[in-house]
N, C-alpha and C positions, 0 to 999 in steps of 0.2 A: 656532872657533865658527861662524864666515862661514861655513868648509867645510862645515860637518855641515848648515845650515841648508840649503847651495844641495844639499847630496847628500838630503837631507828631500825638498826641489819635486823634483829630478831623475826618485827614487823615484817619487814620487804625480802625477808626469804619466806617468809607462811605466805605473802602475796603472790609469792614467782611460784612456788608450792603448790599453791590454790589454783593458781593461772594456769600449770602445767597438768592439773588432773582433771581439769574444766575442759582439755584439748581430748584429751586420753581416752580413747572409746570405752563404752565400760564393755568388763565382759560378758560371752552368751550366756546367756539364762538356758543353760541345756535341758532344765527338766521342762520350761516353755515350749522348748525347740521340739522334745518328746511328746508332749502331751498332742502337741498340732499333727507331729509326722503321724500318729499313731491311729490319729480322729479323722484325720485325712484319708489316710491310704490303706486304711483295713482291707483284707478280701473278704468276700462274701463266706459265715458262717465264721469266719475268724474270732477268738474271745474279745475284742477292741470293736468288736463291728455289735452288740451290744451287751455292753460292759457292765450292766444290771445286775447280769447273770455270769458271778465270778466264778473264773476256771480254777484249781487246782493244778500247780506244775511239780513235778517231784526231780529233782537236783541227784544222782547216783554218784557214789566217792566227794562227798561235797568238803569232808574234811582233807584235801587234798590241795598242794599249790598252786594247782589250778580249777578243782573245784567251787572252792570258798571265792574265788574270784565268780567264777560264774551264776553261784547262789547271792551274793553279795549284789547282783547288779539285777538279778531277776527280783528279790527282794527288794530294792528298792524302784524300782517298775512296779511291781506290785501294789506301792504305795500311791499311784495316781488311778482316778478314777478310772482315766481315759484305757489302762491299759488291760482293762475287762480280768484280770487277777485278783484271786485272792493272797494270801501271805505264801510260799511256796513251802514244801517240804523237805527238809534234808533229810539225804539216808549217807548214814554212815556206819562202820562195822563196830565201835569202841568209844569210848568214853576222850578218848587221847582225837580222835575225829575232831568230837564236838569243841574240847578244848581251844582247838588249831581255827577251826572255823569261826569261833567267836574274836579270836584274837586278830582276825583279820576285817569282820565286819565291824567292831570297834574301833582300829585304827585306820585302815583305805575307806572304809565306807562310812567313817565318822559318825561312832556314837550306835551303830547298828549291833542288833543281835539278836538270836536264836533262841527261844527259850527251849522249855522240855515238849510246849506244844506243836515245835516247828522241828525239832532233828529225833530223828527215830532210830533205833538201833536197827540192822539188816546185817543179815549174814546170806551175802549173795553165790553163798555154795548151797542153801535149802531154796528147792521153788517155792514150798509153802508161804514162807517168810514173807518171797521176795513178792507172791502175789498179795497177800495180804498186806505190805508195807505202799504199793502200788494202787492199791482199791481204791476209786472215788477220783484217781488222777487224770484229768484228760490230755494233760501233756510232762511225757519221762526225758530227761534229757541225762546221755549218758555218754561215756566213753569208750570205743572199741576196747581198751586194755585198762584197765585197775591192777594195781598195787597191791597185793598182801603184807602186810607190815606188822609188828607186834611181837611179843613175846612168844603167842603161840601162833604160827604161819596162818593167817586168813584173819585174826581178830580184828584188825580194821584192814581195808578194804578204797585205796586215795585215790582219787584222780589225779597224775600228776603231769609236770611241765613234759616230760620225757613221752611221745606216743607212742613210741615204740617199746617201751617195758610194761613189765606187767604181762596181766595173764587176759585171755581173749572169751572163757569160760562164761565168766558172771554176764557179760553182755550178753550171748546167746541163752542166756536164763531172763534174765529182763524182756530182751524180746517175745519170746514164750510164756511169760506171764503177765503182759500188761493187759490190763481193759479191751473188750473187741473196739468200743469208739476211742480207743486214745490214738494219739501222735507220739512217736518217738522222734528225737532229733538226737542225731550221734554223730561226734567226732571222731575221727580216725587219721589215721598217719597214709600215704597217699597207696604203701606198701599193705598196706591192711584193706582198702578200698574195695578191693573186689570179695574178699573173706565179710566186710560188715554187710557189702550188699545184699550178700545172699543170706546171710540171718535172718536180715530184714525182711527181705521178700519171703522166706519163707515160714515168716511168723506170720506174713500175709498182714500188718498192721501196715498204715499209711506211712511216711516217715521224711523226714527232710535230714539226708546225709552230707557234710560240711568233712571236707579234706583239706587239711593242712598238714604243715610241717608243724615240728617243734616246737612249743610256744617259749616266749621268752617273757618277764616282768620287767615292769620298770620302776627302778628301788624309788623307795618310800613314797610310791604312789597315793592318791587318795581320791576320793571322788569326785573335788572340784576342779581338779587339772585335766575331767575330762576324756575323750578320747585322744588317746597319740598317735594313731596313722589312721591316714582312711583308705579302709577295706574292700577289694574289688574281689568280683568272682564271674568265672568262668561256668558254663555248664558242662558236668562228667567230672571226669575223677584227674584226668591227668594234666593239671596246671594247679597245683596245690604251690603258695608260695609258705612263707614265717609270717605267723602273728603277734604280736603283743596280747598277753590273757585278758588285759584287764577289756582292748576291743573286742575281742570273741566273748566275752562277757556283754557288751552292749547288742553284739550282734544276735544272740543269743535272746536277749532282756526283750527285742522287737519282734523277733523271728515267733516267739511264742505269742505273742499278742496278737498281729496282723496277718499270719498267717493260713489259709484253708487249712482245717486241720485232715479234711478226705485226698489231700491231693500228696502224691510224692515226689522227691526233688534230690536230685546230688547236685551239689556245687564244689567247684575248687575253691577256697577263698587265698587268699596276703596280700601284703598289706604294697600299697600303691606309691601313696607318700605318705611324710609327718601331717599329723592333723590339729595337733596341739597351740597353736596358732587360732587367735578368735578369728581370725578371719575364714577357716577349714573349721572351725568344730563345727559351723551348723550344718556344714555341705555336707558335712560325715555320718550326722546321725540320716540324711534324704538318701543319700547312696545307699543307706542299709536296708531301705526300704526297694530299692532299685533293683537291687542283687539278690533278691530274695524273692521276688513277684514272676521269677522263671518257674515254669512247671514240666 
């Protein structure tokens, strides 16, 4: 009789159980939510706008703590038809790079990684290298300032959380040797802004410049939790707020897809509110198309 009674509660909690995730909205389908913003709202000559014909994007300091976030989320954009990408390329200075980088698209990105066809060694103190490791890419995405790290000063070469450390060098080499049709998109600290512009412009390449502060992560992140704030931006340099890497990682992921790649653009971007909330993740991936469609 015990039994049947505790098999009775057992029943009628899997019932109330059932009944309470029968209520429970399910969550966004964010790579749905991508695949539509992306098909939707390309610009004209953007890679999304026909995705046939897959672009090549190259990741600089990708073994870095904020690198591997941003490879990690272009790579997996990459993976949808809609996003007119092929697999991206990472350049890294050393072998300790590549290490660092798979260990984050394995764990945040779940199960992702790099093989030896996708991370390239570069040594962004030779032009020659740096054009050659560049050849065939129509969009570089870099950072005003990389890291020299390593045994011997320059062997790897990180993007990290900090914008304002690091050296400003490798960027004005990048600039100066990418493709005459590529697009560069660079990040920079709001103190650097007017130093990246003028690279830029005077490498005379197209470029979309993204001003922030500091990036920060959010521990043991991964790729189903999605975006955590959503991202506003201003046009110019002086309203740069704090991002989360892993959304200038999304922001990034769309930015290369939908974007003119003939046209140039500064924006301030930070972050507005939390976005992690189903009810804000799909607003968040529309807004990035929003803040991004200034020229």
């Amino acid at each position: 009789m015990r039994r049947l009674a505790l098999a009775v509660v057992a029943a009628c909690s899997l019932q109330t159980a059932s009944a309470l995730a029968a209520r429970r909205p399910p969550p966004p389908d964010l790579t749905k939510i991508y695949k539509d913003t992306v098909a939707a709202n390309n610009e004209p000559g953007s890679a999304a706008e026909r995705p046939i014909n897959k672009q090549l994007v190259a990741v600089c300091g990708a073994g870095g703590d904020a690198g591997r976030f941003i490879y990690g989320y272009v790579q997996r954009a990459a993976q949808t038809f809609e996003s007119g990408l092929k697999a991206p390329r990472a350049l890294v200075g050393a072998a300790r790079g590549s290490r660092a980088l798979n260990v984050c698209l394995g764990t945040s990105f779940i199960l992702a990684y790099a093989d030896e066809s996708l991370v390239q060694r570069c040594d962004f103190r030779d032009d020659e290298i740096i054009k050659k490791r560049l050849d065939g890419c129509s969009m570089v995405v870099a950072p005003y300032r990389m890291r020299p790290q390593g045994a011997v000063t320059g062997t790897e070469w990180s993007w990290d959380l900090d914008q304002a450390g690091g050296e400003s060098e490798p960027f004005s080499r990048i600039c100066a040797n990418v493709q005459d049709a590529a697009h560069v998109i660079a990040v920079a600290a709001p103190a650097d802004a007017a130093a990246a512009q003028s690279a830029l412009e005077a490498s005379g390449v197209p470029h979309t410049l993204l001003v922030t502060k500091d990036l920060a992560t959010t521990k043991k992140w991964n790729l189903n939790e999605g975006i955590q704030q959503v991202v506003g931006a201003k046009r110019g340099a002086d309203s740069a707020g704090e991002v989360q890497v892993e959304d200038l990682g999304a922001l990034i992921a769309q930015a290369v897809s939908i974007l003119d790649p003939t046209k140039s653009r500064i924006l301030s971007i930070g972050a507005l509110a939390d976005g992690a909330d189903a009810r804000r993740a799909a607003s968040a991936l529309r807004a990035l198309r929003r803040l991004l469609e200034w020229t």
